[in-house]
Each structure stands twice: as structure tokens, then as C-alpha cells.
PAMIDO-794728 format. One record per residue (C-alpha): residue number from 0; residue in three letters; x, y, z. Coordinates in Angstrom, 2 decimals, padded with zeros to 5 digits, m for minus. Each point is the difference from the previous one (the first is absolute). Example, Ala and Ser with C-alpha at 12.3 -4.5 7.8 and 13.67 -1.06 7.14 Angstrom:
residues 2
+-----+------+---------+---------+---------+
|  nr | rest |       u |       v |       w |
+-----+------+---------+---------+---------+
|   0 |  Ala |  012.30 | m004.50 |  007.80 |
|   1 |  Ser |  001.37 |  003.44 | m000.66 |
+-----+------+---------+---------+---------+
end
This chain:
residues 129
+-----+------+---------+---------+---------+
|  nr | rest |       u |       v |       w |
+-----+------+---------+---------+---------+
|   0 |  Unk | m042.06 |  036.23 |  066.39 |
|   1 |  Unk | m001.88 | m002.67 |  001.54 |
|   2 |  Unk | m003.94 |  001.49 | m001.89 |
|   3 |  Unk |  002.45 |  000.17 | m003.21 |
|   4 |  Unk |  000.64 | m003.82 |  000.70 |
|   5 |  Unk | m003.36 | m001.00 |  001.07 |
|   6 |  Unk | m001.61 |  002.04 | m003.18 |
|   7 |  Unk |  002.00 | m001.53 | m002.94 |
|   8 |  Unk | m000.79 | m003.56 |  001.70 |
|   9 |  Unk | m003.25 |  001.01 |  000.21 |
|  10 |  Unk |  000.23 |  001.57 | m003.88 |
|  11 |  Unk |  001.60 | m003.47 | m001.11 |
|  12 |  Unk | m002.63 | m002.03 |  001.65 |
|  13 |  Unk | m002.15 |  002.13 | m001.88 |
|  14 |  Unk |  001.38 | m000.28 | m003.32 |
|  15 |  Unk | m000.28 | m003.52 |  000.55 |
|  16 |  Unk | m003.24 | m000.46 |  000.75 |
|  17 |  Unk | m001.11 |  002.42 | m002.80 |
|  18 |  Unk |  001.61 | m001.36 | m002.61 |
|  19 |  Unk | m001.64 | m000.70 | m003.36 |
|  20 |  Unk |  001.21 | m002.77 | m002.26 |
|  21 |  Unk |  001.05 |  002.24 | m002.58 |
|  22 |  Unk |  002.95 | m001.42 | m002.36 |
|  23 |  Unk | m000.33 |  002.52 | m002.71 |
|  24 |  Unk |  002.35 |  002.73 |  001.87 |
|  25 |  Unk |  002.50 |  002.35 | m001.95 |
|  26 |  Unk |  003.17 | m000.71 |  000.98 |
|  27 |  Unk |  000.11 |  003.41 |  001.41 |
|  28 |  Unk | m002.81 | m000.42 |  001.78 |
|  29 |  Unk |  001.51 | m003.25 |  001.52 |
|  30 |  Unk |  003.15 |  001.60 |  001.18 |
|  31 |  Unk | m001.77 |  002.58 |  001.53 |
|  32 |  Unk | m001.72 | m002.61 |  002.40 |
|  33 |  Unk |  003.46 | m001.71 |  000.40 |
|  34 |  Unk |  001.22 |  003.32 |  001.13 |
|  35 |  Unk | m002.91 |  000.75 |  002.17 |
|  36 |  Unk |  000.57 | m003.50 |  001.93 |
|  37 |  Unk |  003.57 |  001.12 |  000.29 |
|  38 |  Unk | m000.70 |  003.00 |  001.60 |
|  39 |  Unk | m002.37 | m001.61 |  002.38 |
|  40 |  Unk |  002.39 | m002.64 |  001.01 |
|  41 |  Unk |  002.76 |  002.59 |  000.40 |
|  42 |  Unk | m002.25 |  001.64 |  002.85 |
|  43 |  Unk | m000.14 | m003.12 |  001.73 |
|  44 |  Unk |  003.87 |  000.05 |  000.88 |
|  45 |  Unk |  001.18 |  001.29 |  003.02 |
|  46 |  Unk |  002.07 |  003.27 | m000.92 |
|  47 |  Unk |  003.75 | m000.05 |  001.49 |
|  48 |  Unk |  001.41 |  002.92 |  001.48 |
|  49 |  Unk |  003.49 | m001.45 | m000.04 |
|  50 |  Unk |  001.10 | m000.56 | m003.72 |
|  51 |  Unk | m001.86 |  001.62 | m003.10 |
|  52 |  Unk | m001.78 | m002.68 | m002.88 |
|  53 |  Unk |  003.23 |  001.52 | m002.48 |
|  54 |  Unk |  002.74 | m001.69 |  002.36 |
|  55 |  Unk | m001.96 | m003.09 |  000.54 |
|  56 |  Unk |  000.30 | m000.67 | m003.72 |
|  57 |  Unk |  003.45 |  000.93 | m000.34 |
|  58 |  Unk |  001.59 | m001.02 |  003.20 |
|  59 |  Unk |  003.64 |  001.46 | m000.88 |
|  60 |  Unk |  002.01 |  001.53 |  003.06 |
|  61 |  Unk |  003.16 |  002.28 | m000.60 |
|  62 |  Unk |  000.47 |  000.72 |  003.60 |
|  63 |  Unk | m000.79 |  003.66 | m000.14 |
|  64 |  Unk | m002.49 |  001.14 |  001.80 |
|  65 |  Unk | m001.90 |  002.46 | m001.76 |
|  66 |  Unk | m003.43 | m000.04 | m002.19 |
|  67 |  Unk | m000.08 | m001.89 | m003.23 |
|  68 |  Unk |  003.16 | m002.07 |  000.75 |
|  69 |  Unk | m001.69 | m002.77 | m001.24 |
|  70 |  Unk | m001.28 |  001.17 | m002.89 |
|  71 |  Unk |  003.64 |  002.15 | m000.98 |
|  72 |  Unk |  001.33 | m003.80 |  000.85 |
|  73 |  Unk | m002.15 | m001.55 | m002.49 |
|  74 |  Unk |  000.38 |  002.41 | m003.03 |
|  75 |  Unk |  003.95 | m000.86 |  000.83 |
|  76 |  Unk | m000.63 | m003.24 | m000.27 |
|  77 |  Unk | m002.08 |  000.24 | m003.03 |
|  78 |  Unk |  002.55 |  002.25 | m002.25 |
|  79 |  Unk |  002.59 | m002.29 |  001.54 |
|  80 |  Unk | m002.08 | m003.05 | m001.86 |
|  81 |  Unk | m000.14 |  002.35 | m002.99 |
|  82 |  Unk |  003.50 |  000.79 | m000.36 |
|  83 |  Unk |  000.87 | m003.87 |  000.62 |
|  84 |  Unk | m002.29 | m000.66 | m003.17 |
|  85 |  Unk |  000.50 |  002.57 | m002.31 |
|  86 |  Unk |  004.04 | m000.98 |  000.51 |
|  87 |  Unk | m000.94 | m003.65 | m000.75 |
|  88 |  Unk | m001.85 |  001.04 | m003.13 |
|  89 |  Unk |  002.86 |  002.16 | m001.47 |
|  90 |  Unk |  002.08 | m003.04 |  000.86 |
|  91 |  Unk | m001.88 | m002.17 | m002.30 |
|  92 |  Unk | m000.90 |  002.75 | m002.64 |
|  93 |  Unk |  003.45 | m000.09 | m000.33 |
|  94 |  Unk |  000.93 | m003.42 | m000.04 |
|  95 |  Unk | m002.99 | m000.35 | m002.55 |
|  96 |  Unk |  001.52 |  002.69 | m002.20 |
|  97 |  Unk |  003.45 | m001.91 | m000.10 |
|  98 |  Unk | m001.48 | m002.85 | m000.76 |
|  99 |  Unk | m001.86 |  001.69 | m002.82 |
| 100 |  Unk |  002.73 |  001.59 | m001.65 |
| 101 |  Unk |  002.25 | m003.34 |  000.30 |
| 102 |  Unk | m002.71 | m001.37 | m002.10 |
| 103 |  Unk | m000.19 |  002.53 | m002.22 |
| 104 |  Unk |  003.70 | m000.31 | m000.64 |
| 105 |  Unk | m000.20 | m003.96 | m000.37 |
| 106 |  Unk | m003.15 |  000.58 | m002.61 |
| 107 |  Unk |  002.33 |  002.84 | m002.07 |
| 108 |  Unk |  002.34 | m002.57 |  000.02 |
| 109 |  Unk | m002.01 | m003.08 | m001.42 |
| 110 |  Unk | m001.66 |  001.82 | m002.25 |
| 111 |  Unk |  003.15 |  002.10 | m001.16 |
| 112 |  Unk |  001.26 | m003.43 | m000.56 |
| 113 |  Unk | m002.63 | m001.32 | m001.73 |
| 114 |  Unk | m001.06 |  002.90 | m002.45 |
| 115 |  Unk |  003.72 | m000.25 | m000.88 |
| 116 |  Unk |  000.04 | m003.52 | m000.84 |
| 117 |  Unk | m003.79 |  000.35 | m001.87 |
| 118 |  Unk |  001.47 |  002.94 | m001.84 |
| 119 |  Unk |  002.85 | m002.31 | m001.03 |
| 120 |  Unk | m002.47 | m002.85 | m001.11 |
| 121 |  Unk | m001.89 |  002.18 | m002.10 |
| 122 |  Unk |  002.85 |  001.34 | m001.60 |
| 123 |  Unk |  000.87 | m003.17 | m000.70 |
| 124 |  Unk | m003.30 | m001.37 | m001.70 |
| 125 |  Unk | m000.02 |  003.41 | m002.15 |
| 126 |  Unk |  003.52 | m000.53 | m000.82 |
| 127 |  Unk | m000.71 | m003.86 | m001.24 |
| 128 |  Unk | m003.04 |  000.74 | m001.93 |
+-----+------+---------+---------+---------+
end
């Protein structure tokens, strides 16, 4: 491990000191390089043996010990979030939809009103002329 270290510092030093001022990259081009650095960085950490780079990100614990506990723990924990929010959306959906139809009802009201009493009006000014 320790040539893999001692290479990509030696490739970044490299890369470094080779470098050509060139700002007129593709953007593909670019994030190749930005992945290339990655990588090279990456070899520069010391691997653990204890605890895999999946349960450092998602540090759940169930208290079962078995392999992929943490990662079973976190896709509970994600359709837990899931269910949480797709229970508060029908929730307001359906408080959205009452609301709607209560305004629909006050609107067939008003205007059931009014047409009536324009409808009367014109009847009215037809009648008197």
C-alpha cells in the first residue's frame, strides 16, 4: 500500500508541476481531472480493516450483528422518512381538496345568486321598454 501512497503523491506532484495554463477545457474534460485528483487523494488514506467506507457514511446500528445491518438500518430509516411524507402530503391534498370544493360551493352560490337577480333586472328593462 505504502508504493500505492508514495506513487499518487508522487503522480500529484507531477501533475502539478506539469501543468499548462490551459482555461479552454470541456467540462468533461475538467471533471475528468477532478476525478483523477480524487482518486489520487483517495490512495493517500490509510485503509481500515475495522468498518467498511458504506457504514462510515451511514452510521445506523440495529444491534444485530450480521453484514449490512447498517445499510438494512438505513433503507428502514429511509422508507420510514418516506412513509412519514407521503402521509403528510395526502394530509394536505386532502385538506386542499376540501378547501377547494367549499369554494366551489360558495362561488355556485354567489353566482347562482347573482345570475338570478341579473336575470331579474333584465327582465325588468325588457319588460319597461
Amino acid at each position: 500500500m505504502s508504493t500505492l501512497k508514495s506513487s499518487s503523491t508522487s503522480r500529484i506532484n507531477n501533475n502539478s508541476k506539469t501543468r499548462k495554463p490551459q482555461r479552454s477545457c470541456s467540462p468533461v474534460e475538467n471533471l475528468r481531472r477532478q476525478l483523477q485528483k480524487l482518486e489520487d487523494l483517495e490512495d493517500q488514506f490509510p485503509e481500515n480493516a475495522q468498518s467498511d467506507t458504506y457504514h462510515l457514511r451511514y452510521p445506523f446500528s440495529d444491534g444485530q450483528k450480521f453484514e449490512g445491518s447498517s445499510e438494512l438500518e438505513f433503507f428502514r430509516h429511509r422508507i420510514h422518512l418516506e412513509r412519514d411524507s407521503i402521509k403528510r402530503a395526502k394530509e394536505s391534498l386532502r385538506n386542499q381538496k376540501s378547501l377547494f370544493q367549499q369554494r366551489q360551493k360558495e362561488l355556485k352560490l354567489k353566482h347562482g345568486t347573482m345570475a338570478r337577480h341579473t336575470l331579474q333586472q333584465l327582465c325588468q328593462v325588457v319588460l319597461q321598454s
